[in-house]
N, CA, C and O atoms as CSV, one atom per row, in Angstrom:
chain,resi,resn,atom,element,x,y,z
A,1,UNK,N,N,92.539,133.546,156.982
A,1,UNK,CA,C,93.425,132.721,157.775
A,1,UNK,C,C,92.742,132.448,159.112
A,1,UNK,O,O,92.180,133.436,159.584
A,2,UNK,N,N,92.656,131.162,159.926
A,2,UNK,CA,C,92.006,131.149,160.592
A,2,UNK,C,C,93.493,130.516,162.140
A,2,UNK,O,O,94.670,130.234,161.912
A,3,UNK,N,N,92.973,130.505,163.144
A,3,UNK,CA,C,94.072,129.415,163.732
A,3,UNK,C,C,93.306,127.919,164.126
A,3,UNK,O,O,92.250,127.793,164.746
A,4,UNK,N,N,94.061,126.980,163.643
A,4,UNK,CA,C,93.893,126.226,164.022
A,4,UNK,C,C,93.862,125.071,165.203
A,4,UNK,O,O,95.035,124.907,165.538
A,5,UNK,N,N,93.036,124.239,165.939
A,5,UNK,CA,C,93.158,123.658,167.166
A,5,UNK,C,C,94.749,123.323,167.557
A,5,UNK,O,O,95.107,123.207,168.729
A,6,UNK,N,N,95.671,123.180,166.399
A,6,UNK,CA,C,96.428,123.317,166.987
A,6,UNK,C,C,97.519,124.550,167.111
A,6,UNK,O,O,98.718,124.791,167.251
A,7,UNK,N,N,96.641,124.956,167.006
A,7,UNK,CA,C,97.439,126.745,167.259
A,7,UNK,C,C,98.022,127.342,166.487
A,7,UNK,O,O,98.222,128.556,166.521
A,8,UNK,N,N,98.684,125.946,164.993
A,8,UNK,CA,C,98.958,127.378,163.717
A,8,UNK,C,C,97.580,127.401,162.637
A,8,UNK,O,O,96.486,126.918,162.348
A,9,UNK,N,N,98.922,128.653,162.243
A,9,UNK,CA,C,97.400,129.763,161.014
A,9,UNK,C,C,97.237,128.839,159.757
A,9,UNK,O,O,98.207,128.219,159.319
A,10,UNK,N,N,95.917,128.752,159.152
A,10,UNK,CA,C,95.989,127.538,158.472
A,10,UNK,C,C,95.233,128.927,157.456
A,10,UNK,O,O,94.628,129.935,157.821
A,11,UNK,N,N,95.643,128.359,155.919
A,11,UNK,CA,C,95.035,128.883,154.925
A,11,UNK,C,C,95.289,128.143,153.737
A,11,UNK,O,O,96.125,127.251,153.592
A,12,UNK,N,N,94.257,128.727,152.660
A,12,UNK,CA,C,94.231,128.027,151.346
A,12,UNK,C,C,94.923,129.579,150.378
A,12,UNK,O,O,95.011,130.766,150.693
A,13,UNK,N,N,95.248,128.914,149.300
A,13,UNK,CA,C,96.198,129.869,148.499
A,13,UNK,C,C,96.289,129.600,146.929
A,13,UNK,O,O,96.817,128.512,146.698
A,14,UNK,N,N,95.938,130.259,145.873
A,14,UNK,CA,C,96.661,129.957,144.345
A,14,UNK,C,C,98.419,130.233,144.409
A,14,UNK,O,O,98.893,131.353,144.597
A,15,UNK,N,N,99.079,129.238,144.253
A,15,UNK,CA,C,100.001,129.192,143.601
A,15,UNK,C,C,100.192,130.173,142.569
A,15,UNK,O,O,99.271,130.568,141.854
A,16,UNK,N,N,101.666,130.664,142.465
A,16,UNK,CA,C,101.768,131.632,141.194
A,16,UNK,C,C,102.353,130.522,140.426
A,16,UNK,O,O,102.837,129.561,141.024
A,17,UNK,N,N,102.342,130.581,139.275
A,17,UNK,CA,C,102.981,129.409,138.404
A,17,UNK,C,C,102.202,128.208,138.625
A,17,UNK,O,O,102.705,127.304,137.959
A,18,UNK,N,N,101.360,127.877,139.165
A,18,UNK,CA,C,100.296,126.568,139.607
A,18,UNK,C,C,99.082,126.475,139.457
A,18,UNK,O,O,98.700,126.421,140.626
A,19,UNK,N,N,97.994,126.404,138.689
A,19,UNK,CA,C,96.588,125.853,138.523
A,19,UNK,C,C,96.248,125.463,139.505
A,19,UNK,O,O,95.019,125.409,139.569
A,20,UNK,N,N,96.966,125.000,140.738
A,20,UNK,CA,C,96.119,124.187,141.806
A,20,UNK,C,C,95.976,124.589,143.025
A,20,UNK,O,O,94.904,124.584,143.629
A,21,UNK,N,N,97.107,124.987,143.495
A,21,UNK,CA,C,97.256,125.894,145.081
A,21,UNK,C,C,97.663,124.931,146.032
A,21,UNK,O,O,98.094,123.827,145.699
A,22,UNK,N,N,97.563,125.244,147.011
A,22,UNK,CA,C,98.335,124.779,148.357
A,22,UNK,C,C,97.184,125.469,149.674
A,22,UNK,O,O,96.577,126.537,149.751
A,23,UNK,N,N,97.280,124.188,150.639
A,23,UNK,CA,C,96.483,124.360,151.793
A,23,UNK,C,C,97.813,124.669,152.716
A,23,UNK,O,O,98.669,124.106,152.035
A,24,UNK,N,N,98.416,125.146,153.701
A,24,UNK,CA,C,99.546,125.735,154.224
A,24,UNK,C,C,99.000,125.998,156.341
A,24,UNK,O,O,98.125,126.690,156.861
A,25,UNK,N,N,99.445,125.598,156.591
A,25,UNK,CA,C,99.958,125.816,158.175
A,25,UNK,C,C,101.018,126.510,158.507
A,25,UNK,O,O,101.985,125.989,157.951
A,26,UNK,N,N,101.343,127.449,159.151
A,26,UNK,CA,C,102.277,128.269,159.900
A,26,UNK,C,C,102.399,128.844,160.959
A,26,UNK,O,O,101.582,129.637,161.427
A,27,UNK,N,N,103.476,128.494,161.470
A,27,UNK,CA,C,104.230,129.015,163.385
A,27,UNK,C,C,103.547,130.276,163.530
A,27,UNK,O,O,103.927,131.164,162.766
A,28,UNK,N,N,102.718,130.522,164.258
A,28,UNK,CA,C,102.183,131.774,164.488
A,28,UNK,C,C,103.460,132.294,165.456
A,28,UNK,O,O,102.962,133.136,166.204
A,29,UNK,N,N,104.402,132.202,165.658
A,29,UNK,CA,C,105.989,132.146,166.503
A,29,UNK,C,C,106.825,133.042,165.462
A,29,UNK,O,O,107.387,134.122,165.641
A,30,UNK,N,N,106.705,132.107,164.127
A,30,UNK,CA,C,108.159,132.708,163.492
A,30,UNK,C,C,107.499,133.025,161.953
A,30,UNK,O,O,107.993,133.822,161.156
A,31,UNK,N,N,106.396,132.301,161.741
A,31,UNK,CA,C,105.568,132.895,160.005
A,31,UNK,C,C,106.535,131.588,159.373
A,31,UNK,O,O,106.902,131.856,158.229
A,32,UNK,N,N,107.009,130.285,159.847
A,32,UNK,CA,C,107.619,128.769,158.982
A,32,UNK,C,C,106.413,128.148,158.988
A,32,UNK,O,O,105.646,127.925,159.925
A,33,UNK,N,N,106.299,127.772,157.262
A,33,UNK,CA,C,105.695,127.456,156.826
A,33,UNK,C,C,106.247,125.334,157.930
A,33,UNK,O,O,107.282,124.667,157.928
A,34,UNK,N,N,104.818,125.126,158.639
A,34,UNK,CA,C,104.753,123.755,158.908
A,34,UNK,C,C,104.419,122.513,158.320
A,34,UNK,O,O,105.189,121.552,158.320
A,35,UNK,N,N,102.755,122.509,157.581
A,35,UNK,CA,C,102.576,121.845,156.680
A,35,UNK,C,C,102.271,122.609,155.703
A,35,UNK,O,O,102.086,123.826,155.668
A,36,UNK,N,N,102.206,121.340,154.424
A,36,UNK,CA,C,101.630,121.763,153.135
A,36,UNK,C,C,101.045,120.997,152.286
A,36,UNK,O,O,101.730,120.122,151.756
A,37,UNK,N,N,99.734,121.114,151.962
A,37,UNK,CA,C,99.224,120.291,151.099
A,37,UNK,C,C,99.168,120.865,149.891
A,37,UNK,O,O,98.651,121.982,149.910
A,38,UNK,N,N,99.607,120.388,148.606
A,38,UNK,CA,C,98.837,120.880,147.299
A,38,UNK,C,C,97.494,119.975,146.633
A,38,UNK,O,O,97.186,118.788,146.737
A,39,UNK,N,N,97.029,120.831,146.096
A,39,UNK,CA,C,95.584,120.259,145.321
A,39,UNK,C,C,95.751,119.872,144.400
A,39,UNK,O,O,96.753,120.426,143.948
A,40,UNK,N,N,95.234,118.942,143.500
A,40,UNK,CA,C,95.887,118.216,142.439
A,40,UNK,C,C,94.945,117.712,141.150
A,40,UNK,O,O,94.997,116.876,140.247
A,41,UNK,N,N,94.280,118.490,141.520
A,41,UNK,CA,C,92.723,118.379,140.668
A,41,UNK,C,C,91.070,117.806,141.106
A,41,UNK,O,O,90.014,118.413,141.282
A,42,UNK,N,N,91.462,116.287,141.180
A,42,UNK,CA,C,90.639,116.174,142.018
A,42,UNK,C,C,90.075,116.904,142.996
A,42,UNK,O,O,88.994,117.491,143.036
A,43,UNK,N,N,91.192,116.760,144.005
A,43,UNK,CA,C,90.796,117.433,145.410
A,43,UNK,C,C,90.371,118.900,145.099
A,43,UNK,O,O,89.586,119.632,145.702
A,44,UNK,N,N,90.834,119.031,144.408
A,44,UNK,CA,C,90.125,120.936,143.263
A,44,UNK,C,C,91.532,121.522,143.249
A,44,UNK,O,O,92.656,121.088,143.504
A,45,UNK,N,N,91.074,122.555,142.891
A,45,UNK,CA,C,92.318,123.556,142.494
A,45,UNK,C,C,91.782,125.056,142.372
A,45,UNK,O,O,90.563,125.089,142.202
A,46,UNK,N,N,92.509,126.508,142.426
A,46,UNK,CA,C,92.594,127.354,142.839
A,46,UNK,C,C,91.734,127.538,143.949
A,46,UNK,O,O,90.684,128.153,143.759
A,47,UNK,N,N,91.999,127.119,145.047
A,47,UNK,CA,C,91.065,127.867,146.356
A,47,UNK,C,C,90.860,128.841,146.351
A,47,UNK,O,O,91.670,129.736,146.108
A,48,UNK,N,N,89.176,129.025,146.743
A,48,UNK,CA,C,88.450,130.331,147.268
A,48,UNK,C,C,88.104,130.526,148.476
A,48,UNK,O,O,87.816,129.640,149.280
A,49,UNK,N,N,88.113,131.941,148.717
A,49,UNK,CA,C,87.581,131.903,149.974
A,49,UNK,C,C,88.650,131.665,151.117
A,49,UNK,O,O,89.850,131.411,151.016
A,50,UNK,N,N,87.834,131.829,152.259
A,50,UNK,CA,C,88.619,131.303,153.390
A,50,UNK,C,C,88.884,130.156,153.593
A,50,UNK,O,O,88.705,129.487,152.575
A,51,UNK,N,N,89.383,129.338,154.797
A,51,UNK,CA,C,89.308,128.031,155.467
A,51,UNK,C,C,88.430,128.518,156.630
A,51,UNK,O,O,88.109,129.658,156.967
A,52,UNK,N,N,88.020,126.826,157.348
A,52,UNK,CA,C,87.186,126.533,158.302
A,52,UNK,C,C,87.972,125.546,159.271
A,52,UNK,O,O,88.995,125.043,158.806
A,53,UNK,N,N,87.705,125.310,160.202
A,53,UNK,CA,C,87.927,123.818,160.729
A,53,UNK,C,C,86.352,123.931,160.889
A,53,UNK,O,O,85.437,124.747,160.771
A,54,UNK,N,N,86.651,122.330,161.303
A,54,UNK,CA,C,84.887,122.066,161.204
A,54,UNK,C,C,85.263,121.098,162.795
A,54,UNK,O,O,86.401,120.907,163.223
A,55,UNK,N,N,84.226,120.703,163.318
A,55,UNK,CA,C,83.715,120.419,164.416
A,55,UNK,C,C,84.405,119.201,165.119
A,55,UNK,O,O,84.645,118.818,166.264
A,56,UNK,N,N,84.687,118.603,163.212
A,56,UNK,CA,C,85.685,116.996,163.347
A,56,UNK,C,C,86.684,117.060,163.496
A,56,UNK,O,O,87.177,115.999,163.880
A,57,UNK,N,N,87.858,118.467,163.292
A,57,UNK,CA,C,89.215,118.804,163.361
A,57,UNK,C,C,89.689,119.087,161.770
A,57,UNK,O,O,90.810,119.573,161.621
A,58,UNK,N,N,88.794,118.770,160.453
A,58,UNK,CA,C,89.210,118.955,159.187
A,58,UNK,C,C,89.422,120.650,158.983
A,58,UNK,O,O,89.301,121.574,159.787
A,59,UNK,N,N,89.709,120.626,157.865
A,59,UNK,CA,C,89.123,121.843,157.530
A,59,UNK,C,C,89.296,121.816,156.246
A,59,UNK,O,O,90.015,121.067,155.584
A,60,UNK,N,N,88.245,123.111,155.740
A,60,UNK,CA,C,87.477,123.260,154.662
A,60,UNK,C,C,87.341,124.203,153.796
A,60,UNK,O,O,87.348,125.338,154.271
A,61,UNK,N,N,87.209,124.097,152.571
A,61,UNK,CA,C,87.116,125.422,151.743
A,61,UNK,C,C,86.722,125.024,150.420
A,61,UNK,O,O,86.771,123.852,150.045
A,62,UNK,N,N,86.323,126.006,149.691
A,62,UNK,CA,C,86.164,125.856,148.363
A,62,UNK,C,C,87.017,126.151,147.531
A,62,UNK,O,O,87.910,126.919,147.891
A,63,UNK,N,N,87.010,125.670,146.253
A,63,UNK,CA,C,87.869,126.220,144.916
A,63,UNK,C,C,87.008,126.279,143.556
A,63,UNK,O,O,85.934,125.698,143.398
A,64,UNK,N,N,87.504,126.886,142.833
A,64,UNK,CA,C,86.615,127.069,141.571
A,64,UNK,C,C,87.083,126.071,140.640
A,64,UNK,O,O,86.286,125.906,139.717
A,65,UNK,N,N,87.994,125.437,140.588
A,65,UNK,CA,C,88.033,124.555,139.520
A,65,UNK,C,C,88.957,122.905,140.180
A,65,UNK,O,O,89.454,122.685,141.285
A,66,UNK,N,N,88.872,122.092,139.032
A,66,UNK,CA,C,88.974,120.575,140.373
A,66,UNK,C,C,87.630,119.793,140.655
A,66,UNK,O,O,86.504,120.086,140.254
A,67,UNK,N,N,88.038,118.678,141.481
A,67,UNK,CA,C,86.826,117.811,141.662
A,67,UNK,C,C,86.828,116.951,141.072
A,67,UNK,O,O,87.857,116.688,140.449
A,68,UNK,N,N,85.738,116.132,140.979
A,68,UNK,CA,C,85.248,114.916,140.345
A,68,UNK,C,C,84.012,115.312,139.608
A,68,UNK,O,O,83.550,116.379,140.015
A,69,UNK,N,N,83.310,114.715,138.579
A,69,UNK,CA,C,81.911,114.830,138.278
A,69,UNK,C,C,81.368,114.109,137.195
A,69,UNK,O,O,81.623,114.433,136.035
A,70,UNK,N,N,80.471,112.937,137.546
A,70,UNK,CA,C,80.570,111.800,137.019
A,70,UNK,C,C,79.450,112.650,135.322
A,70,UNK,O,O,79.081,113.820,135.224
A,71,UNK,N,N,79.235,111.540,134.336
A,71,UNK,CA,C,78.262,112.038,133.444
A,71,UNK,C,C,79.395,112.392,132.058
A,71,UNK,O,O,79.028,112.692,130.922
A,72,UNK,N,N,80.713,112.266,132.495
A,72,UNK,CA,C,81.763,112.978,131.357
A,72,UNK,C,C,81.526,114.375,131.261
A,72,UNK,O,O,81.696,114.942,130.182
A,73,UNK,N,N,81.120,115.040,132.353
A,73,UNK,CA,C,81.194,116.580,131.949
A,73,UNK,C,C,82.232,117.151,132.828
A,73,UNK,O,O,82.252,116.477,133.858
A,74,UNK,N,N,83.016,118.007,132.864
A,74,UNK,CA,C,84.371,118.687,132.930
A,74,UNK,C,C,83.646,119.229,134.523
A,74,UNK,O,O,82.511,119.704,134.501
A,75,UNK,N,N,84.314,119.120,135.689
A,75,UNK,CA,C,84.734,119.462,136.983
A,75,UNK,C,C,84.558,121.116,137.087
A,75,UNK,O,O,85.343,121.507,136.224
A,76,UNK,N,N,84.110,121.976,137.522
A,76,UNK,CA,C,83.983,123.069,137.529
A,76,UNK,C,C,83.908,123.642,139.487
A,76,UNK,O,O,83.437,124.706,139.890
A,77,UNK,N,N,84.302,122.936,140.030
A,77,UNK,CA,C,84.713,123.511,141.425
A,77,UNK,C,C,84.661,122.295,142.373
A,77,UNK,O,O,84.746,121.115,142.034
A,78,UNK,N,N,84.510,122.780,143.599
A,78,UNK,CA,C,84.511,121.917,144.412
A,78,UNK,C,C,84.224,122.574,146.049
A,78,UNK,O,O,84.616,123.696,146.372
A,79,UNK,N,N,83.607,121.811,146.811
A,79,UNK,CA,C,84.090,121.938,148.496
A,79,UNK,C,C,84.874,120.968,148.801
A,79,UNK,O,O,84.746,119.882,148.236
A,80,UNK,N,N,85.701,121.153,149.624
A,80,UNK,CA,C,86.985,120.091,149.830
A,80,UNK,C,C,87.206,120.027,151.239
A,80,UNK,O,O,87.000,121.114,151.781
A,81,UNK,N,N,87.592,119.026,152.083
A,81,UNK,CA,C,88.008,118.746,153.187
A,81,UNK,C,C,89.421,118.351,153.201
A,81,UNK,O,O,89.910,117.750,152.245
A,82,UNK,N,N,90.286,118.749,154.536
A,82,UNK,CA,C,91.262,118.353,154.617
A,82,UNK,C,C,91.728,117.511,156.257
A,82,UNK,O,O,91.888,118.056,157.349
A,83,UNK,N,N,91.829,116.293,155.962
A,83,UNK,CA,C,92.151,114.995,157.385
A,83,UNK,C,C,93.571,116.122,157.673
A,83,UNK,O,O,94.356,115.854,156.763
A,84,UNK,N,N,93.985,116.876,158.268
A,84,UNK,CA,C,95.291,116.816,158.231
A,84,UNK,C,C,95.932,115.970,159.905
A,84,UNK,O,O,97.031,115.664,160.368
A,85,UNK,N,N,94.664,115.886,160.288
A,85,UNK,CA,C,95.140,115.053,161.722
A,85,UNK,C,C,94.852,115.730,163.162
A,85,UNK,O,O,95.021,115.224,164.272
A,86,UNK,N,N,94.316,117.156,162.797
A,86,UNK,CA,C,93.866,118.200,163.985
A,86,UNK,C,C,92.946,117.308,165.110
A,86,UNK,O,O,92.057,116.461,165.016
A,87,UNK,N,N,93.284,117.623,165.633
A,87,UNK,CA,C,92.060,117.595,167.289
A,87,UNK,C,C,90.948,118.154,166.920
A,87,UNK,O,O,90.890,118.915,165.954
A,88,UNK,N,N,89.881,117.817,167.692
A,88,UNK,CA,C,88.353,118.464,167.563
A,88,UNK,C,C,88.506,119.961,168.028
A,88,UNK,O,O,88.980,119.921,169.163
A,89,UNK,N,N,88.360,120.903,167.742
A,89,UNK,CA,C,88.635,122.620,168.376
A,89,UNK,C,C,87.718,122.083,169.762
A,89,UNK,O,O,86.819,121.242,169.745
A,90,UNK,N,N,88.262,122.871,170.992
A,90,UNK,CA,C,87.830,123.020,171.718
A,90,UNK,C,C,86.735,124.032,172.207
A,90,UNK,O,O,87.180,125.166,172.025
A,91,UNK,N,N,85.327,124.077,172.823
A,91,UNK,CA,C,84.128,124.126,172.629
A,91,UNK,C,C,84.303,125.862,173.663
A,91,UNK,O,O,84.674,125.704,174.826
A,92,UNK,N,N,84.051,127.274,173.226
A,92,UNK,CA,C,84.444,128.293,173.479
A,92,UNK,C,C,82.803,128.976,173.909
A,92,UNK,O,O,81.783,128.602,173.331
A,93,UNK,N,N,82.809,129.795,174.777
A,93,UNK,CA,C,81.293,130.517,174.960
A,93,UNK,C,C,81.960,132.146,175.168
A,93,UNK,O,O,82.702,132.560,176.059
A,94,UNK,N,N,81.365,132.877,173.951
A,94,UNK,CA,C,81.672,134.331,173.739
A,94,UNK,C,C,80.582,135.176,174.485
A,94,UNK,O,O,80.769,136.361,174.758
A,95,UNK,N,N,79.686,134.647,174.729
A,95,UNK,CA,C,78.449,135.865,175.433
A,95,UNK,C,C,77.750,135.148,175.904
A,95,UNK,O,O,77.946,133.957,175.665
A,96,UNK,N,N,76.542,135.557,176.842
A,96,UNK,CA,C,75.272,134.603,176.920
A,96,UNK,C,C,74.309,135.953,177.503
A,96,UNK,O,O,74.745,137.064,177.803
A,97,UNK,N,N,72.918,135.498,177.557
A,97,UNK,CA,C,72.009,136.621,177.412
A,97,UNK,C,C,70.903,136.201,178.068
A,97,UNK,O,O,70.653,135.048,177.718
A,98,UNK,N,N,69.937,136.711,179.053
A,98,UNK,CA,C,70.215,137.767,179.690
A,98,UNK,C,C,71.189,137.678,181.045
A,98,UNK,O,O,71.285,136.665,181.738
A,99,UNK,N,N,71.735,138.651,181.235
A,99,UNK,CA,C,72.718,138.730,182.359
A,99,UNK,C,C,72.445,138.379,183.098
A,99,UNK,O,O,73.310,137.934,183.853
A,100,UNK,N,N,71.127,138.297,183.460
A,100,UNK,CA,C,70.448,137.633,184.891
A,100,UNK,C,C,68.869,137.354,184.943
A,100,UNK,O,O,67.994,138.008,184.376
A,101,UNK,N,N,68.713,136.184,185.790
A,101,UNK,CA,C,67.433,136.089,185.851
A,101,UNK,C,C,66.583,135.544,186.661
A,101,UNK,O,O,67.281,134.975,187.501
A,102,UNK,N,N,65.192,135.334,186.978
A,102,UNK,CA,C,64.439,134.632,187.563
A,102,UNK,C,C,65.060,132.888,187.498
A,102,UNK,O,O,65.585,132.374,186.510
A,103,UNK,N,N,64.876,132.379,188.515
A,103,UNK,CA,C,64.975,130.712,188.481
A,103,UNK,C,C,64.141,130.150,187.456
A,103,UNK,O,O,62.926,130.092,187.647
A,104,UNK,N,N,64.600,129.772,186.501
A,104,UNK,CA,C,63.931,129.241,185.316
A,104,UNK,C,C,63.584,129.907,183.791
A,104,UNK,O,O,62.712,129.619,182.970
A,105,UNK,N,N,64.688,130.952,183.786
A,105,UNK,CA,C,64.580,131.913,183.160
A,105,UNK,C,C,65.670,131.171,181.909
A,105,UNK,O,O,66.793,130.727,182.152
A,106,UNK,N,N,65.059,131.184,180.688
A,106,UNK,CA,C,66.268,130.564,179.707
A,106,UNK,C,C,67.161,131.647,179.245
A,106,UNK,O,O,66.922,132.845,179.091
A,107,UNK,N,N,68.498,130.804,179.014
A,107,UNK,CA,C,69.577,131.685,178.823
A,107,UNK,C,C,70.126,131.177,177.714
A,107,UNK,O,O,70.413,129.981,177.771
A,108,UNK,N,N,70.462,132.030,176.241
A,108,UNK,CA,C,71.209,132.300,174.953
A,108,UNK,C,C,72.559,132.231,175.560
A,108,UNK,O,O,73.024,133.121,176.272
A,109,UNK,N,N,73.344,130.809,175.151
A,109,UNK,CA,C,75.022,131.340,175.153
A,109,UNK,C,C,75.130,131.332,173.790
A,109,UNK,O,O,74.391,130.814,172.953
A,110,UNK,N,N,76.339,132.095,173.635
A,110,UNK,CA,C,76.873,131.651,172.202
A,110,UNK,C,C,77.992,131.596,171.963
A,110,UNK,O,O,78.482,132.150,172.947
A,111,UNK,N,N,78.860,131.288,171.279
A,111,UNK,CA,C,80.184,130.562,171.370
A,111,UNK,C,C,80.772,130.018,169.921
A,111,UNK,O,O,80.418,130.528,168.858
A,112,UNK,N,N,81.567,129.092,169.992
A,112,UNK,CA,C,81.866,128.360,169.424
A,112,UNK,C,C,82.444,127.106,169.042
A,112,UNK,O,O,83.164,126.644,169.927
A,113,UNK,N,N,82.363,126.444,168.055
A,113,UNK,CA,C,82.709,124.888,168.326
A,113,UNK,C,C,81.754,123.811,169.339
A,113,UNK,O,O,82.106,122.947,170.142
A,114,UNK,N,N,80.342,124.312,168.887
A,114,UNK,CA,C,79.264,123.572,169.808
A,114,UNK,C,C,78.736,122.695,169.235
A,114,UNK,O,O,77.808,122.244,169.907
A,115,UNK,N,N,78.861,122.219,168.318
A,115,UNK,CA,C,78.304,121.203,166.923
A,115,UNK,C,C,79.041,120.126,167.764
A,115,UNK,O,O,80.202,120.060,168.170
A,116,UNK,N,N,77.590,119.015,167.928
A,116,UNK,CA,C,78.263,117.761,168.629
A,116,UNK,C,C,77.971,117.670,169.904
A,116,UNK,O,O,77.600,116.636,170.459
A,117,UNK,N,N,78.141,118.867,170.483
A,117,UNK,CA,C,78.557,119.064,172.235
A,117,UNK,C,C,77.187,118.119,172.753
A,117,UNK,O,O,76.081,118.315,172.250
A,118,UNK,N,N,77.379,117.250,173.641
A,118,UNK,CA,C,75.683,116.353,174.257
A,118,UNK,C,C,75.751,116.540,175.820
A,118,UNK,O,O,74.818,116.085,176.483
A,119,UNK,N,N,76.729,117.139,176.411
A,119,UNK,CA,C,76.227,117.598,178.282
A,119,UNK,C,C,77.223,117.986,178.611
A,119,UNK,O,O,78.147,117.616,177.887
A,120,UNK,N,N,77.592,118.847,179.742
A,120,UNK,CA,C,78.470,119.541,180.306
A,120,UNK,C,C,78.065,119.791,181.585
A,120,UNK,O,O,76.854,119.993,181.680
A,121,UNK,N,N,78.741,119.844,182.676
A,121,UNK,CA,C,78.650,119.959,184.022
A,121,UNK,C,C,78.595,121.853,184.237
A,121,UNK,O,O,79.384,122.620,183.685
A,122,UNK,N,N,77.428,122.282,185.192
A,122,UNK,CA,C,77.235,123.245,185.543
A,122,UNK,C,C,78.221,124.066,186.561
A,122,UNK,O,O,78.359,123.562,187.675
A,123,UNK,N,N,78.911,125.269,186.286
A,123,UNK,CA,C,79.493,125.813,186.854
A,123,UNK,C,C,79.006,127.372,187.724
A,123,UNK,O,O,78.183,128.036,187.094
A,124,UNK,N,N,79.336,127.801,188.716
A,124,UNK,CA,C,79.191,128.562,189.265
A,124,UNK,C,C,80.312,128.827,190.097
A,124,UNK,O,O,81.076,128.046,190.664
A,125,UNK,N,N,80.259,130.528,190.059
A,125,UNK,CA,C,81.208,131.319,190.537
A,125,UNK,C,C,80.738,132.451,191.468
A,125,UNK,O,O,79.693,133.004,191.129
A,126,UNK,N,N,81.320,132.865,192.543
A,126,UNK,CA,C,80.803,134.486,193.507
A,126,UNK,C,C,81.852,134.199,193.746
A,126,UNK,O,O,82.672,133.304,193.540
A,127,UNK,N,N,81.665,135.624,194.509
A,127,UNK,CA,C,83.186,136.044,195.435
A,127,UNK,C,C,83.669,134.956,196.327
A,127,UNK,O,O,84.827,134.818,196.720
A,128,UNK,N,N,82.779,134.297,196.566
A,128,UNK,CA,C,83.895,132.881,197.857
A,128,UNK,C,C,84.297,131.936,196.962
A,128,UNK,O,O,85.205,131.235,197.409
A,129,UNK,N,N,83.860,131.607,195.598
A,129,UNK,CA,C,84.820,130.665,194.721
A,129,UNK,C,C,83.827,130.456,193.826
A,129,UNK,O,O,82.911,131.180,193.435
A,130,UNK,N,N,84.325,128.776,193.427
A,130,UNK,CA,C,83.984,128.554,192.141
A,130,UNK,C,C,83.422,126.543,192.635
A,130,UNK,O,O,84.000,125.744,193.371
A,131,UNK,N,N,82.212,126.400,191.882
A,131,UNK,CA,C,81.936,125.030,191.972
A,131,UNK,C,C,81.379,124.513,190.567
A,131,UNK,O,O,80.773,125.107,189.675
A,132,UNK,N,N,81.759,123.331,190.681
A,132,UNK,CA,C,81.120,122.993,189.733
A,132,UNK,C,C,80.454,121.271,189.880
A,132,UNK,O,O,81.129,120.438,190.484
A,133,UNK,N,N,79.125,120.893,189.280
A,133,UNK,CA,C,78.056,119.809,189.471
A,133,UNK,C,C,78.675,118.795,189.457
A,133,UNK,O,O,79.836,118.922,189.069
A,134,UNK,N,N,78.220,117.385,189.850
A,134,UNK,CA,C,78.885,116.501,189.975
A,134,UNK,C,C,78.411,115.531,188.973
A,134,UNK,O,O,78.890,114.432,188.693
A,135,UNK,N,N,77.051,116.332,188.325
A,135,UNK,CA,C,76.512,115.989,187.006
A,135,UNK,C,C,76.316,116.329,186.159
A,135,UNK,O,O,75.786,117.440,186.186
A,136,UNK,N,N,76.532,115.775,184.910
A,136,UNK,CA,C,76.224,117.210,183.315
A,136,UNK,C,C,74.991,117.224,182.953
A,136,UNK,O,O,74.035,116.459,182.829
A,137,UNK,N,N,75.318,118.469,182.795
A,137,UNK,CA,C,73.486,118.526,182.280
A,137,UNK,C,C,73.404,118.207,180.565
A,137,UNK,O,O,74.317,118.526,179.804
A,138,UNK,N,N,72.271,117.593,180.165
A,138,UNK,CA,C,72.444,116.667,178.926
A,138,UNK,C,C,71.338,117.962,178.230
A,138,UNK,O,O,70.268,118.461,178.579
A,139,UNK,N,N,72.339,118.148,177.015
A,139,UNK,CA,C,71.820,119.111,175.699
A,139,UNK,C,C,70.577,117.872,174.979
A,139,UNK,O,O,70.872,116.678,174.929
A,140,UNK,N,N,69.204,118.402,174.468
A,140,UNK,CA,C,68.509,117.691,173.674
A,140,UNK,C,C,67.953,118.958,172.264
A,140,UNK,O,O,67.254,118.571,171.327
């Protein structure tokens, strides 16, 4: 289960009584089910695995059976995307490395939701406050 950009828990699921399953959103508030998609062959059926959002706001997962597959031979899984209409996740930095350094010293962030990202304005913080550039610096 992952949360999604827009803040509910999004997951994929087999149906009991169903071949196909259901993609599902829920109130991280109250556990009400918000949306629901079912899979219908094509789009595949029994989901595996987790979900993703991906960078575009979809999200993603696999199933073992479902799909398309041209040639007349029988569908045997799938990766699947879902438009459900999400926002792009917003772009998160969990660490960066080394803690400090010489002027010109390169620095490892790492994070998430950086797929895409092309410049961002430089920030800095000490004890008298916080500033930030009046220009972004451009990712290549």
């Amino acid at each position: 289960m992952i949360q999604g950009s827009d803040g509910n828990l999004w997951t994929a699921f087999e149906q009991v009584g169903s071949s196909n399953g259901s993609v599902i959103a829920m109130s991280p508030v109250n556990g009400a089910v918000v949306q629901n998609f079912s899979f219908h062959g094509a789009n595949g059926s029994i989901p595996e695995a987790g979900v993703i959002q991906g960078a575009d706001g979809k999200i993603y997962g696999t199933a073992i059976g479902g799909g398309t597959l041209s040639g007349g031979k029988a569908p045997s899984g799938t990766v699947w995307s879902l438009d459900a209409g999400l926002p792009a996740p917003s772009p998160a930095a969990a660490a960066f490395s080394p803690a400090s350094g010489a002027v010109g010293s390169t620095v490892l962030i790492r994070g998430n939701n950086f797929i895409g990202t092309t410049a961002g304005p430089i920030a800095v913080t000490n004890a008298g406050g916080a500033t930030e550039s009046q220009a972004n610096f451009t990712v290549r």
